[in-house]
Steps between C-alpha positions, in 0.01 A plus 500: 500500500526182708114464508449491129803225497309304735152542368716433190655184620159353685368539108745273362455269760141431421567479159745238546250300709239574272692382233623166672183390584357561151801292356388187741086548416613493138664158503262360712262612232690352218539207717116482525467570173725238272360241737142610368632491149582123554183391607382659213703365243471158675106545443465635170322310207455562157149588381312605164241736543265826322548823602160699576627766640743683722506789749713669773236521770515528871472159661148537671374579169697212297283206569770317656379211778436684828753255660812648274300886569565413869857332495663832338663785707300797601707735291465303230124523462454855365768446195382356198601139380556399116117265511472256164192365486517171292354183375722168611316206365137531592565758807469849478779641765665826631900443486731762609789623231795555593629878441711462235337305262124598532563796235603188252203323603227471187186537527237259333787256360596167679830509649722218700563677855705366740295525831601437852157488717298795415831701359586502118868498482588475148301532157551362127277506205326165406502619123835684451694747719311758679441848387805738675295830591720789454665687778340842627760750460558712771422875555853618394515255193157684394642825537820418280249402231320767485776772531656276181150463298452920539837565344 
């Protein structure tokens, strides 16, 4: 009995310590990361450009400058990054979308991003609002449908 307390008790330990030192990488994290969000916001810019096209690709395949290819983290190189390939003025260049908006983003219309660097923060239509796509419903929402619809 005492040696399942104590193999118990060393379990909890490590938790706790586990635990602790996750709650100190995750504000140093934050830390890390609302200072990046300033720099970003301090270096953002308003520009009107056409849509070609856009793509979630992996990053060795997005056309991106080798430079940018090289600066990211090694984990990050196999996922694959929201790529918007637009004209801005008389350049043709690859900008990177931010998550939440590229799914808003339209393709073959001129738009006024917001861009910070290579990084497209924000996005409004030149010629109205943008077109809202509608939200995939999820697997149970599907179901409920369907069970309704055959009744």
């Amino acid at each position: 009995m005492s040696t399942f307390l104590n193999v118990l008790l060393i379990i909890l330990v490590i938790l706790v310590i586990a635990l602790v030192v996750l709650y100190f990488v995750g504000r140093k994290m934050q830390k890390k990361q609302a200072a990046q969000q300033e720099q970003m916001e301090a270096a953002k810019q308003t520009v009107s450009m056409l849509i070609i096209d856009k793509k979630r690709l992996p990053i060795k395949q997005s056309g991106l400058p080798q430079m940018v290819i090289d600066q990211t983290p090694k984990l990050m190189r196999r996922s694959k990054l929201p790529i918007v390939k637009a004209k801005v003025g008389p350049r043709i260049m690859t900008l990177v979308s931010d998550a939440a908006i590229f799914d808003t983003i339209p393709v073959k219309k001129e738009v006024k991003a917001v861009v910070s660097g290579i990084y497209i923060m924000e996005v409004r239509g030149v010629r109205g609002p943008l077109e809202t796509v509608p939200k995939k419903k999820g697997f149970w929402a599907r179901t409920k449908d369907k069970l309704k619809r055959n009744k």
